[in-house]
C-alpha positions in Angstrom: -70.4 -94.4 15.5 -68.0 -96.9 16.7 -64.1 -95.4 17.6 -61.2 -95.9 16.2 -59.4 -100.1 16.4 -60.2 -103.2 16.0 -62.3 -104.4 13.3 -65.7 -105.6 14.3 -65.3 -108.6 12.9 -62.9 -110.9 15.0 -62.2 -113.3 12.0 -60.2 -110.7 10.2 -57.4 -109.0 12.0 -56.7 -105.6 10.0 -53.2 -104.2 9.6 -51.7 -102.2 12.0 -51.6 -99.2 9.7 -55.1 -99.5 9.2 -56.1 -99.7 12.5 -54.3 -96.5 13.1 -56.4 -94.4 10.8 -59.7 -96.1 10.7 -63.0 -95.7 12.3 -66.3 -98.3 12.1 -69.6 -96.4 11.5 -73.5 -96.5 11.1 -74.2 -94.5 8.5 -77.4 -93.4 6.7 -81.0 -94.2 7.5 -80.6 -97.9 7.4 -77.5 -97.7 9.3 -75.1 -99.3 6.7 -72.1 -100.7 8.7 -68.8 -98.4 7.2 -65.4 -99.3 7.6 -64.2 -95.8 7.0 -60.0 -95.1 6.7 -58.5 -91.5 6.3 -56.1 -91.1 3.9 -51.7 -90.2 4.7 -52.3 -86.7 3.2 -51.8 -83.3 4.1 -54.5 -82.2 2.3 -57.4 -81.0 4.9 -60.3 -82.6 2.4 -58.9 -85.4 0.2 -60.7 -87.7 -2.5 -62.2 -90.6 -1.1 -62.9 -94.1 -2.8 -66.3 -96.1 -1.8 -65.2 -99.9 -2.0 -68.1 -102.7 -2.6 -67.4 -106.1 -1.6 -69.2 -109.1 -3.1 -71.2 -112.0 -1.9 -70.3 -113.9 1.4 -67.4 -111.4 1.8 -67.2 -108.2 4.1 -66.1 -104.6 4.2 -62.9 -105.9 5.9 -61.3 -108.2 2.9 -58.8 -107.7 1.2 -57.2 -104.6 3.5 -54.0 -104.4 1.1 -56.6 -102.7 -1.5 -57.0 -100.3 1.3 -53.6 -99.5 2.4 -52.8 -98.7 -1.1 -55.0 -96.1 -1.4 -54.6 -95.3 2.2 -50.8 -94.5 1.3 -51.5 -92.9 -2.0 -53.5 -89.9 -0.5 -57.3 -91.4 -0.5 -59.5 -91.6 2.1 -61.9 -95.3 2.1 -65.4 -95.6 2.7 -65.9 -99.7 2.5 -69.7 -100.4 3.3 -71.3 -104.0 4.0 -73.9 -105.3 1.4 -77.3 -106.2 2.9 -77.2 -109.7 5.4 -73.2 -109.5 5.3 -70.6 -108.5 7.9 -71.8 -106.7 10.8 -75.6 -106.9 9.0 -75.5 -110.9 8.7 -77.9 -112.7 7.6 -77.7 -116.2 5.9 -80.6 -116.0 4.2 -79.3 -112.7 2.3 -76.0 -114.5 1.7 -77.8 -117.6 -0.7 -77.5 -116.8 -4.6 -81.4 -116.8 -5.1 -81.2 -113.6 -3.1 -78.1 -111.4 -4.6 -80.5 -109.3 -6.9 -82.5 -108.2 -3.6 -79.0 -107.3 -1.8 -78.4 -105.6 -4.7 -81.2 -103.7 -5.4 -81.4 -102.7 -1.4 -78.1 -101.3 -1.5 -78.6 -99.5 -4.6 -81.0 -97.6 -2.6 -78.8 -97.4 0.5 -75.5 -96.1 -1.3 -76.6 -92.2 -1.2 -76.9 -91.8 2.1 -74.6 -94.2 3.1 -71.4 -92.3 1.1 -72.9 -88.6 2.4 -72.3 -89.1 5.8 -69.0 -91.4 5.1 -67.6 -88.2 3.4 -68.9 -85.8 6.0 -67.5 -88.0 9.1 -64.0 -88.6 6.9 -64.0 -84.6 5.8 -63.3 -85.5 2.2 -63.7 -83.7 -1.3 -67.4 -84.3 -2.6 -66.0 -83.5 -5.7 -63.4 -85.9 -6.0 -65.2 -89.3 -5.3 -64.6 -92.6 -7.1 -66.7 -96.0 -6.8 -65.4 -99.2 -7.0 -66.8 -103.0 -6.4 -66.1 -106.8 -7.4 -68.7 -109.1 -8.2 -72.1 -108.2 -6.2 -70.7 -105.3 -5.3 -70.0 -104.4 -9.0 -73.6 -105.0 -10.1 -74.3 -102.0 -7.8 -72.4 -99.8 -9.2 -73.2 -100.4 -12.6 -77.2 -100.4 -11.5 -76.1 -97.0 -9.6 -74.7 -95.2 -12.0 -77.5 -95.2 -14.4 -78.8 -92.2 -12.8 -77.4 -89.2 -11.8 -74.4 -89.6 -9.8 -71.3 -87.9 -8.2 -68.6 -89.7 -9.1 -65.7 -89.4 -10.7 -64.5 -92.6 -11.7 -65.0 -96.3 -11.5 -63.6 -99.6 -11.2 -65.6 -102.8 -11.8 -64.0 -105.9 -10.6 -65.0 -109.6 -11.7 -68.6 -107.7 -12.8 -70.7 -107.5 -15.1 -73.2 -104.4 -16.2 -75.4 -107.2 -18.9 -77.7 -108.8 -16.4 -79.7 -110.2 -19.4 -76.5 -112.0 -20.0 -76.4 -113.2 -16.7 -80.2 -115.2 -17.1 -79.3 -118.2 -16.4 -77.7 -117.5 -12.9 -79.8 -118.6 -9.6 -80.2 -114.7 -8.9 -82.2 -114.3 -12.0 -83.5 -117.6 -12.7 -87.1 -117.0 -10.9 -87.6 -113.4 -12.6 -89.2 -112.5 -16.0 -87.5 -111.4 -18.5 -89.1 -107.9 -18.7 -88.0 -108.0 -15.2 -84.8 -108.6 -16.0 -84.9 -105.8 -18.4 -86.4 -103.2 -16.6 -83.4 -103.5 -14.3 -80.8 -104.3 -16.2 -78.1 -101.5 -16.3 -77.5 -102.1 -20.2 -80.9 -100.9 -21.1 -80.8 -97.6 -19.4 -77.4 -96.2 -20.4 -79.2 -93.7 -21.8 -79.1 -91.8 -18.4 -75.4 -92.7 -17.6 -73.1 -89.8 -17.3 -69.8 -90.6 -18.8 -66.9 -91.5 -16.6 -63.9 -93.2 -16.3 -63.7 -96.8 -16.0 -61.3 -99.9 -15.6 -62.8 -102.7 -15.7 -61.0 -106.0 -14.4 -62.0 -109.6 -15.3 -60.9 -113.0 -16.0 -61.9 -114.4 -18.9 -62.7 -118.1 -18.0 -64.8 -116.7 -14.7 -67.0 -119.2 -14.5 -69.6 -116.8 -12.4 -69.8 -113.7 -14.6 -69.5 -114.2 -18.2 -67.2 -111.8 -19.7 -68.9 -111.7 -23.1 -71.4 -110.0 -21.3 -69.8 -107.4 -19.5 -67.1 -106.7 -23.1 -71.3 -106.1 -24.5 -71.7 -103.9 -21.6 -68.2 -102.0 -21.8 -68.5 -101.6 -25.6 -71.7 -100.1 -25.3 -70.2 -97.3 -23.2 -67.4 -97.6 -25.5 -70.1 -96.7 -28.2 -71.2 -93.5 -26.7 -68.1 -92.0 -28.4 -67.5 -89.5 -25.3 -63.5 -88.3 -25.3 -63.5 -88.3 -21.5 -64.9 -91.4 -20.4 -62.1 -94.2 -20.9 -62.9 -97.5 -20.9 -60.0 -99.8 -19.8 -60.1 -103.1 -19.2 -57.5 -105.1 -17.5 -58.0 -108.7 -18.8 -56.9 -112.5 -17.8 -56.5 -115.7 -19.4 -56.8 -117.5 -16.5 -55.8 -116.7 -12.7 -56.1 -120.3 -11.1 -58.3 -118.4 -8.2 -61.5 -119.7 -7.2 -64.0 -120.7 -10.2 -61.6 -118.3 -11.7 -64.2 -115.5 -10.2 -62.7 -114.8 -6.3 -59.8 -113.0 -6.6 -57.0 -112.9 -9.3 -54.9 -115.4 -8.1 -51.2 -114.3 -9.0 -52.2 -111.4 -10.6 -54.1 -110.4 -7.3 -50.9 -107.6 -6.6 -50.9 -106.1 -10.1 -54.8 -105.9 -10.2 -54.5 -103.4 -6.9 -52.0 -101.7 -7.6 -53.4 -100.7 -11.3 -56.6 -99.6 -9.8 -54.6 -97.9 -7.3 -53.0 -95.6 -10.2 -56.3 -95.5 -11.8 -57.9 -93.9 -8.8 -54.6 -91.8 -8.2 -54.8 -90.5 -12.5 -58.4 -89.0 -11.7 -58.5 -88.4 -8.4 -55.3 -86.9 -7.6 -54.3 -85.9 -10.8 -51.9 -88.8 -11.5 -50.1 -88.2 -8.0 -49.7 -91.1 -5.7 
């Protein structure tokens, strides 16, 4: 495990604030690189929130996501997808091979989070999961089996791979493939749980009429405690309307902020 300061990766210069409270870490079996912040709180085990970045990105983006929940009480856990930030690997980072990264991490994420909470001294039983993109797809993969979490945000997402057949990840895989994988066909073993889901609806990456079939489905399952919000856009101007929310990029993390805060602090922040 790596000490506290600077971020590994010399591209991305991390606040100040962050630096102050953050730690880089190999954690789990496959050594997942960890960005891993503790939270301004005087409580001695806080919640903690396990971020997923997507494709081409790293644990390090987007660092005003983290000083949010930083500053609100939570402690991070932000882990690198297979072939990205400190585990690079170009080949990993093409589209024909996001299903693999996902499907790896999926595997990884146990582990990973365990010994993320143990080194960070946080709550087990206050734990939410959030991820855009990529990262979203393993979350919604994850979370058709059992599970500790207690809430979760999916970001620019989608949990309808089916809908998602025409993309280069799924274009060399069967369609029973497809199925066997996809999260919407096995919701069956998903343990209700809060969720806000975030999306633009012109992304031109993951079609939202997929993941509104995904969302209603949980919707569907008619259980009193498991919300489903959804925080939608017209249009953000941000990259093929997919990277980011443009504008809107401030109010996206500041709502999942209070979304984490309602369930995992009880509405405090």
């Amino acid at each position: 495990m790596n000490s506290q300061g600077e971020s590994s990766n010399p591209a991305i210069r991390l606040p100040r604030d962050l630096q102050q409270r953050m730690q880089l870490a190999r954690v789990g079996p496959s050594d997942v690189p960890a960005l891993l912040i503790s939270a301004e709180s005087d409580e001695p085990t806080p919640p903690m929130v396990v971020w997923l970045h997507g494709r081409t990105a790293s644990k390090e983006l987007d660092p005003g996501r983290y000083l949010r929940l930083m500053r609100s009480g939570m402690s991070i856990c932000a882990l690198d997808l297979p072939g990205h930030g400190d585990r690079f690997d170009e080949t990993l980072q093409h589209h024909d091979h996001v299903l693999d990264v996902i499907l790896q991490m999926v595997d990884e994420l146990d582990e990973a989070v365990n010994e993320s909470a143990t080194i960070l001294g946080t709550d087990p039983t206050r734990l939410g999961i959030g991820g855009m993109s990529a990262g979203g797809m393993v979350i919604a993969s994850r979370l058709t089996r059992p599970h500790p979490y207690s809430c979760c945000v999916l970001e620019a997402t989608t949990g309808s791979w089916a809908d998602q057949r025409q993309r280069p990840m799924f274009i060399n895989r069967t369609s029973e493939e497809i199925q066997a994988l996809d999260p919407l066909h096995h919701l069956e073993a998903w343990r209700p749980l809060p969720v806000l889901a975030v999306h633009c609806l012109a992304d031109e990456w993951v079609d939202w009429t997929g993941q509104c079939r995904f969302l209603d489905a949980l919707d569907a399952r008619g259980d009193s405690a498991a919300t489903v919000e959804r925080l939608l856009f017209e249009s953000t101007g941000a990259l093929n309307e997919h990277v980011g929310f443009g504008p809107h990029s401030a109010e996206v993390k500041e709502r999942e902020r209070d979304f984490f805060a309602q369930h995992l602090l009880g509405g405090l922040s």
